[in-house]
C-alpha positions as CSV (number, residue, x, y, z in Angstrom):
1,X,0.0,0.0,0.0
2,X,1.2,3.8,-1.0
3,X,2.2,6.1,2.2
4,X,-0.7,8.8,2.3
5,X,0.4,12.0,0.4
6,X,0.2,15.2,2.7
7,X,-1.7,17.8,1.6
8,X,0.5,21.1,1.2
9,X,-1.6,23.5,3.3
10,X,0.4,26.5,3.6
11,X,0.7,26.0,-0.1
12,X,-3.2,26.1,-0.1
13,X,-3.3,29.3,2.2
14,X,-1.1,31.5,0.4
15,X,-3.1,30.5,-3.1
16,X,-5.9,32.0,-1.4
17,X,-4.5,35.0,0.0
18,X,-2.6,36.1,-3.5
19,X,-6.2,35.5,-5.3
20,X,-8.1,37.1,-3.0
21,X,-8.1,40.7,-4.2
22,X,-8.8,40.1,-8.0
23,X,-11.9,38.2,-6.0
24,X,-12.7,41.2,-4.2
25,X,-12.3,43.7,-7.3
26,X,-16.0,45.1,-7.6
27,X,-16.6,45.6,-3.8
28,X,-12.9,47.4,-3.3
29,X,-13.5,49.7,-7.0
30,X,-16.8,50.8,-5.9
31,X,-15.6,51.8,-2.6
32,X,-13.2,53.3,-3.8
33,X,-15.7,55.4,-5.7
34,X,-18.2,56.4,-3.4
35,X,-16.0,56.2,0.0
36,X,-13.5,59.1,-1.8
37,X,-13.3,61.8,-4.0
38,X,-13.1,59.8,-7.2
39,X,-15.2,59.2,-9.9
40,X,-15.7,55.7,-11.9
41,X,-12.8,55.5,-14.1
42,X,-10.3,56.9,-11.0
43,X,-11.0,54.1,-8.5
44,X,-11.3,51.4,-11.7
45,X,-7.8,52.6,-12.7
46,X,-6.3,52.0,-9.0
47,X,-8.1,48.6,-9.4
48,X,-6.0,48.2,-12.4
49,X,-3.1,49.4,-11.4
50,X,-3.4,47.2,-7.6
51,X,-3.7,44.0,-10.1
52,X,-0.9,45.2,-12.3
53,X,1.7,45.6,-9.5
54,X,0.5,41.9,-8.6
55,X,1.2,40.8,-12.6
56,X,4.5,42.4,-12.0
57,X,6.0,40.5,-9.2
58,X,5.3,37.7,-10.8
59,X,7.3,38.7,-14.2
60,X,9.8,39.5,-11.8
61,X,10.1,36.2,-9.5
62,X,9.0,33.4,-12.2
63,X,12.4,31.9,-12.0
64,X,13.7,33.4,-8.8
65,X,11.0,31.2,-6.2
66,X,13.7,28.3,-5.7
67,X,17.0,30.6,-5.9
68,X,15.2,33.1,-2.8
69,X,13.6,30.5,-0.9
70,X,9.9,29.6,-0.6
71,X,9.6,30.6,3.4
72,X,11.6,33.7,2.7
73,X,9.8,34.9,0.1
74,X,6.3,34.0,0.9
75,X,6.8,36.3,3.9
76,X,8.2,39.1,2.2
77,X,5.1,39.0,-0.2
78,X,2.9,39.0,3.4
79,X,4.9,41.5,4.7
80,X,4.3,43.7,1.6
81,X,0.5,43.2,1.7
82,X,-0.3,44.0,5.0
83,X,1.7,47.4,5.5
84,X,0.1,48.4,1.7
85,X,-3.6,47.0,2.2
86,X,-3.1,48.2,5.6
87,X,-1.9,51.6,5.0
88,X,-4.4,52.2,2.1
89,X,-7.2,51.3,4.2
90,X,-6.3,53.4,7.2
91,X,-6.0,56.9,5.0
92,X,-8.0,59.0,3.0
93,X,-5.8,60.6,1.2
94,X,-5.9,59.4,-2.5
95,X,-2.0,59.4,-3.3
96,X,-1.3,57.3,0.1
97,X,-4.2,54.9,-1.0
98,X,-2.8,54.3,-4.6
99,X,0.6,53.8,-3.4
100,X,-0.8,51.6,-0.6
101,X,-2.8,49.6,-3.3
102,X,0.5,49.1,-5.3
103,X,2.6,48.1,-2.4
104,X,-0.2,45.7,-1.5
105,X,-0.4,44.1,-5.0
106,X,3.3,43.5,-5.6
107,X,2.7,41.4,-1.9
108,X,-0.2,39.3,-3.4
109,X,1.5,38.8,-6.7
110,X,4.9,37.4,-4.9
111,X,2.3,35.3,-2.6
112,X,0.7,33.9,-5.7
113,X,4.3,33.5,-7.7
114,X,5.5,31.5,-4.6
115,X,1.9,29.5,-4.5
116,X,2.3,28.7,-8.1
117,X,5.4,27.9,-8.8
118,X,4.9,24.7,-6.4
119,X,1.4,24.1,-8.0
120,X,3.5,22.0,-11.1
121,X,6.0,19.9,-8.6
122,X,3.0,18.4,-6.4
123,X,2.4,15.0,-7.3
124,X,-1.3,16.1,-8.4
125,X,-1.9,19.8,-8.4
126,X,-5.5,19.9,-10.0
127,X,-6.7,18.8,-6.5
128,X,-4.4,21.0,-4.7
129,X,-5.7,24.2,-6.3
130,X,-9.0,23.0,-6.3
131,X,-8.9,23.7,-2.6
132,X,-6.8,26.7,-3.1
133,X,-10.2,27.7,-5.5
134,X,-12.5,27.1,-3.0
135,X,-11.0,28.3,0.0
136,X,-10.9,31.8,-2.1
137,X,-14.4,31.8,-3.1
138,X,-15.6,30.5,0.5
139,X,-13.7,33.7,1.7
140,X,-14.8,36.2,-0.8
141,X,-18.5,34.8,-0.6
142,X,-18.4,35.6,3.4
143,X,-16.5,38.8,3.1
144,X,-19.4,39.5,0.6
145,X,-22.0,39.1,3.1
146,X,-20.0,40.9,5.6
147,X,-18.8,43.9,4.2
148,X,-22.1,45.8,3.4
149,X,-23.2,45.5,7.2
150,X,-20.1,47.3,8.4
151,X,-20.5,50.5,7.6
152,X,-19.6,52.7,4.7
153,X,-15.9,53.4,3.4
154,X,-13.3,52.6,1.6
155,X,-11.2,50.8,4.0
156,X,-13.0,47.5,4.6
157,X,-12.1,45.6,1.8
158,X,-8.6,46.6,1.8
159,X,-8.3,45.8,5.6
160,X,-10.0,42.3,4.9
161,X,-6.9,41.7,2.2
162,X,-4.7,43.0,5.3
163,X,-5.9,40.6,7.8
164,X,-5.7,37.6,5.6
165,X,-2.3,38.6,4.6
166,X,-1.4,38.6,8.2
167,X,-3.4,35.6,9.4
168,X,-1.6,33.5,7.0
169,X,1.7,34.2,7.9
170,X,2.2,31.9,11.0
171,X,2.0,29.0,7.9
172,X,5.2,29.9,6.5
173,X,6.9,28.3,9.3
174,X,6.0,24.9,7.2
175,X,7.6,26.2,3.9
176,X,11.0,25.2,2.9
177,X,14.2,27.5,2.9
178,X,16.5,28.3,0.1
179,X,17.1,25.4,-1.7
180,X,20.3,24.7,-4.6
181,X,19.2,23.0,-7.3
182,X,20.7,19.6,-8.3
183,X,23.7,19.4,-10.7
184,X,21.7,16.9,-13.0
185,X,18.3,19.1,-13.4
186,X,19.6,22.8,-13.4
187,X,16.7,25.1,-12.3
188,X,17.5,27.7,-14.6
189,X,17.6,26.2,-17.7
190,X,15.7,26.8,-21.1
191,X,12.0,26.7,-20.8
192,X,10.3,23.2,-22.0
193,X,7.2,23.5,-24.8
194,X,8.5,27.1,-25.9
195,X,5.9,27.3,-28.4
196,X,2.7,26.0,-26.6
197,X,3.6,27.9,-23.5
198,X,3.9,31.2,-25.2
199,X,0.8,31.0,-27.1
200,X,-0.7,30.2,-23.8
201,X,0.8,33.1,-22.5
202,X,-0.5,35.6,-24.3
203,X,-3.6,34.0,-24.9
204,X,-4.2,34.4,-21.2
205,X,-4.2,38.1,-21.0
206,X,-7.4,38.5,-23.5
207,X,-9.2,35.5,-21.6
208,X,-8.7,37.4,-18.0
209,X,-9.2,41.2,-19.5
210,X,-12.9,39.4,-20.5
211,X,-13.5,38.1,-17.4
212,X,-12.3,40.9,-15.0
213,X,-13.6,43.7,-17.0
214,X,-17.3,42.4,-16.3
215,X,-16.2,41.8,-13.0
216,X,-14.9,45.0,-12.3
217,X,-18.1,46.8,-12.9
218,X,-20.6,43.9,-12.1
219,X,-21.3,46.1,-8.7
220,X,-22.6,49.1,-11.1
221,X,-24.3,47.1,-13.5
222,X,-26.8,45.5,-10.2
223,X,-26.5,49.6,-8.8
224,X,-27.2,51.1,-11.7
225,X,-29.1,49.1,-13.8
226,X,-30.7,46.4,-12.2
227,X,-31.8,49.1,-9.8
228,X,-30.6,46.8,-6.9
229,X,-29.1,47.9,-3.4
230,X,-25.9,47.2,-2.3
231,X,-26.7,45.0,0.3
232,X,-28.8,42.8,-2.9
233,X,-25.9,43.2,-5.2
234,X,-23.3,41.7,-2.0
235,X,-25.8,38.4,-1.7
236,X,-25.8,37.8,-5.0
237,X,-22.1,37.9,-5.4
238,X,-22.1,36.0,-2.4
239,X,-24.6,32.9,-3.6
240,X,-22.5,33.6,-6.6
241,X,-19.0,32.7,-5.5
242,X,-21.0,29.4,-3.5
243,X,-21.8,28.5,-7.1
244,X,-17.9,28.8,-7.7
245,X,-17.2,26.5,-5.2
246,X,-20.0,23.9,-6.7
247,X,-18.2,24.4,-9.8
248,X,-14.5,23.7,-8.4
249,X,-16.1,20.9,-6.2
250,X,-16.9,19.5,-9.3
251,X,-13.8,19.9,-12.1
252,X,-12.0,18.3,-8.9
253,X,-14.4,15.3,-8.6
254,X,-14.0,14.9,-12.4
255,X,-10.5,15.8,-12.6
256,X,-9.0,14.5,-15.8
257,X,-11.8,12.5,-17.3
258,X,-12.9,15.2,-19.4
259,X,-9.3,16.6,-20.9
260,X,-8.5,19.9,-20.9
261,X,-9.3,21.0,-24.1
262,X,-12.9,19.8,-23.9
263,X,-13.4,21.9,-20.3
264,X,-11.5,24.9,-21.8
265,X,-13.2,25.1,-25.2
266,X,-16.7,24.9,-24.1
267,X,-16.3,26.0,-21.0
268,X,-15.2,29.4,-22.4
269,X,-17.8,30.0,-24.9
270,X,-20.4,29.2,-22.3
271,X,-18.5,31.8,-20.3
272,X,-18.9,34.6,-23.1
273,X,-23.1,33.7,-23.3
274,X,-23.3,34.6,-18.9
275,X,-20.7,37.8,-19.7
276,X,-23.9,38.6,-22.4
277,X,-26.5,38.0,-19.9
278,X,-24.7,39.7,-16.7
279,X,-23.8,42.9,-19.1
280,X,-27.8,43.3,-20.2
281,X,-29.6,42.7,-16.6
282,X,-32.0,45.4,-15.8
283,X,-33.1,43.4,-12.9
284,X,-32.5,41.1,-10.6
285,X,-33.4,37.4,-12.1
286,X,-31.5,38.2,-14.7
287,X,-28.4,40.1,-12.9
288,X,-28.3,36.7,-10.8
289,X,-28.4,34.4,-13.4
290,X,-25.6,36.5,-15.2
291,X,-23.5,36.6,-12.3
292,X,-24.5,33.0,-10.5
293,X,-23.9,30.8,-13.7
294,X,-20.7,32.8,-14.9
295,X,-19.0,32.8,-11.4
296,X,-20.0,28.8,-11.7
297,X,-18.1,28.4,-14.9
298,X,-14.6,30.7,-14.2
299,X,-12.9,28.4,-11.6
300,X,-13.5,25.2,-13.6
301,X,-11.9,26.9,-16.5
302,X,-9.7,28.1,-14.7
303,X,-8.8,25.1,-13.1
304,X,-7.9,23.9,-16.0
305,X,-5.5,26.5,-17.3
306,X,-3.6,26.8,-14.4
307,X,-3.0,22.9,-15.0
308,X,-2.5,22.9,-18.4
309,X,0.3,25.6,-17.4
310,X,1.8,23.3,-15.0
311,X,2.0,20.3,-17.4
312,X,4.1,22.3,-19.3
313,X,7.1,22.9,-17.6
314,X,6.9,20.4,-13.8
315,X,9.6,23.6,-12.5
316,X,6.9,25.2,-12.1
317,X,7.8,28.5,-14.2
318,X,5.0,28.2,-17.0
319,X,2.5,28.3,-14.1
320,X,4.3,31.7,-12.8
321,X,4.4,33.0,-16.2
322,X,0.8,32.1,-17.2
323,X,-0.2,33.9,-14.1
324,X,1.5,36.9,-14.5
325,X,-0.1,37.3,-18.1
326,X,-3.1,36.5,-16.6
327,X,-3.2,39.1,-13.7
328,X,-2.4,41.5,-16.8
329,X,-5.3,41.1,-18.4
330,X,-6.9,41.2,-14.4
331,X,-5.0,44.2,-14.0
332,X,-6.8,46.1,-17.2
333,X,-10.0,44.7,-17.0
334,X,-11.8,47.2,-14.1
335,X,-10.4,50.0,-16.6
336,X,-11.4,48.7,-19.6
337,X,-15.1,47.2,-18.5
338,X,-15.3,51.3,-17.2
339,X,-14.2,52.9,-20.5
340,X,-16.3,50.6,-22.4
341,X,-19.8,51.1,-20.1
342,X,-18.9,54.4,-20.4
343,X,-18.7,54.8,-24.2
344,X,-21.4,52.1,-25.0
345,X,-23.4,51.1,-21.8
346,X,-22.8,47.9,-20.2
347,X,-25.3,45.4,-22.6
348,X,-23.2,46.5,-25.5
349,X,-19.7,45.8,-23.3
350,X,-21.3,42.4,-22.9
351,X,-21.5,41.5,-26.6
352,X,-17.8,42.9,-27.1
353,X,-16.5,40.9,-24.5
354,X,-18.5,37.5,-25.0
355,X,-17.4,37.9,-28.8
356,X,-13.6,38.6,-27.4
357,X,-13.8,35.2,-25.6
358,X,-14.6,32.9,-28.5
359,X,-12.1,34.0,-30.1
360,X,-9.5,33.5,-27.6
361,X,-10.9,30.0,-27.0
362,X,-9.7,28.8,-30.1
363,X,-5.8,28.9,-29.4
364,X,-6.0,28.0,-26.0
365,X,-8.2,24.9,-26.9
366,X,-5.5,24.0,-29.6
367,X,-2.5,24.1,-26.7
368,X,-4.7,22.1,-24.2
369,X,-5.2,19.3,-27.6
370,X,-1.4,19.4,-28.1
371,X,-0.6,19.3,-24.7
372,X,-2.6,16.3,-24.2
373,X,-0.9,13.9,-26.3
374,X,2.6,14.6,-24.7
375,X,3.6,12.9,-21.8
376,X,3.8,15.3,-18.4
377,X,7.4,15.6,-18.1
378,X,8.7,13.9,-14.9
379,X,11.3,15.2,-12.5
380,X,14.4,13.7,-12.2
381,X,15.7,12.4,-9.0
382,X,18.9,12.3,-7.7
383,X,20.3,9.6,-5.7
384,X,22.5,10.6,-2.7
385,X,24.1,7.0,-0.7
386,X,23.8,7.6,2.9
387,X,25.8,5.3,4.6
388,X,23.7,3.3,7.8
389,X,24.8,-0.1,9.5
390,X,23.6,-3.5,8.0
391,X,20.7,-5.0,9.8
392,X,19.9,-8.7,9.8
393,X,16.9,-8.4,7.9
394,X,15.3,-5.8,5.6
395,X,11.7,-5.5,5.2
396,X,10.1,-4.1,1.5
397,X,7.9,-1.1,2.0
398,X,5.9,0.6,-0.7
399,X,8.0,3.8,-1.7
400,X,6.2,7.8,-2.1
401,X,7.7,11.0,-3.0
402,X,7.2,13.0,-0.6
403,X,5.5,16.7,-1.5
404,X,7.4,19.8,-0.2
405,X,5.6,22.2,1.1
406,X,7.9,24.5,-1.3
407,X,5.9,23.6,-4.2
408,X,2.6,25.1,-4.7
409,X,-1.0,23.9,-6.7
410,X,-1.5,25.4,-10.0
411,X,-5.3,24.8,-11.5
């Protein structure tokens, strides 16, 4: 019989603290709008910007996670967001706030490099993240709830990012130090499936600038035209997200089975049709079964990105890179789902969008079929002799890699 695998925890906790404010988005933006002097645009441009510090960092430390050391620099990236979420929800001043928001992002995108990175070395990451995925959306869902019965202000959401960051850093204990990679598998060498992992790449950006910039005004479209009150608008996102987590529940139960091409595909044109619906709501059956059925959808496709990323390279550094292109497209999505409201009202944004996404589907359905009939790369393993006194007699035990707790889940 196998030795029971361990189940990377910390590795699970800081996946849900990096994704965590890209969940939050619509709440923080429009508090951000009404809790200071800003209009629309203004706080959906510090949205942007929060997201693209977050994109950055992970640019920055896609090869770097194993060189630094996982403990070391989960904690720097927890360090980072609790002084900027922290600071920009203490202040009201705008230019303290936005730098806050950047500090804050460039934490949450090092947590998430450091997350992902180890998502491609665990023995079967689609599980792992699919508890990274529903410990996010079980969060967000109750912060949803929460939030509107705490008062007005900016600071809520931003302080809820802060406290996570902070709550999670005890974990880091259970990470690994600096490690040296082995002579026989350097750590810094040429990146496997060049081809298939750049199309991927920059296929990812488009997907999340689709996703994200309905997201990012989803609280304005139940405001302002499904005529609903913020406390409606919070439940819905909040029975929402619990749809998420029905929908990661169940790409983990199925797991495989299905491919990835045939979940990513289809998955993402259904996507576009809810982006449609959400976008055109002008009350509340339909703003819920935009925002219910899309939020359903997102994680299982997700899911299956993040693990076609990982299949790609087992370092880990095609699921850092992936991410990072993804939190671009994140990044500019409260921006761009603003500027597009604004110039054609939010049904027409829909269309745009939903018509952006079947596009994209096509090239990121034709890496997941490629990807599929290669073999997942395998790590190599070096031997080192130990040297230990004979003993009379050896008994056989079934062997396991153990996981480190340096490796993250990636969907």
């Amino acid at each position: 019989m196998s030795a029971p695998r361990t189940m990377p925890w910390p590795l699970v906790a800081l996946f849900t603290t990096g994704y965590l404010a890209p969940y939050l988005l619509p709440t923080t933006v429009g508090r951000l709008s009404g809790g200071l002097p800003l209009s629309a645009t203004q706080a959906g441009a510090i949205g942007s910007a929060l997201l693209l510090s977050s994109a950055t960092a992970g640019f920055v430390l896609a090869s770097r996670v194993d060189r630094i050391g996982p403990r070391t620099l989960a904690r720097a990236g927890l360090a980072l967001a609790v002084l900027g979420y922290g600071t920009a929800a203490l202040t009201g001043f705008v230019p303290a706030v936005v730098a806050g928001a950047l500090i804050g992002g460039f934490g949450s995108g090092t947590v998430t490099a450091v997350a992902a990175s180890g998502i491609a070395a665990q023995h079967d990451p689609h599980r792992v993240t699919t508890l990274g995925l529903l410990g996010v959306s079980g969060l967000a869902g109750a912060l949803y709830l929460t939030i509107p019965h705490l008062g007005p202000g900016h600071g809520l959401p931003l302080a809820a990012l802060a406290l996570t960051a902070l709550a999670v850093w005890p974990l880091t204990g259970r990470l690994s130090g600096r490690t040296a990679p082995a002579r026989t598998a350097p750590a810094y060498g040429r990146l496997p499936r060049l081809r298939a992992g750049l199309l991927l790449a920059v296929a990812m950006p488009c997907w999340s600038l689709a996703q994200n910039s309905l997201w990012g005004v989803s609280g304005r479209i139940g405001l302002a035209q499904a005529h609903l009150t913020e406390v409606t608008v919070g439940a819905v996102f909040a029975v929402a997200l619990g749809a998420g987590l029905v929908g990661v529940v169940g790409a983990g139960a199925l797991g495989p089975r299905l491919g990835r091409a045939l979940p990513i595909g289809a998955g993402t044109a259904l996507i576009a049709g809810c982006i449609a619906l959400s976008a055109s709501a002008t009350d509340l059956p339909a703003f819920a079964a935009g925002e219910i059925s899309w939020n359903l959808l997102y994680p299982v496709v997700l899911s299956y990105v993040i693990g076609l990323a990982a299949s790609l390279d087992p370092r880990g550094r095609w699921a850092v890179l992936v991410g990072s292109a993804s939190s671009l497209g994140t990044a500019a999505g409260p921006l761009t789902g603003s500027v597009l409201a604004g110039w054609a009202g939010f049904p027409v944004m829909g269309t745009l969008l939903g018509a952006g996404l079947l596009l994209i589907a096509v090239p990121m359905t034709a890496v997941a079929l490629r990807a599929g009939r290669r073999p997942l790369p395998v790590m190599p393993v070096v031997e080192v002799p130990v040297e230990s006194p004979a003993v009379p007699v050896q008994r056989d035990y079934d062997t396991a890699s153990p996981n480190s707790y340096a490796s993250t889940s990636a969907m």
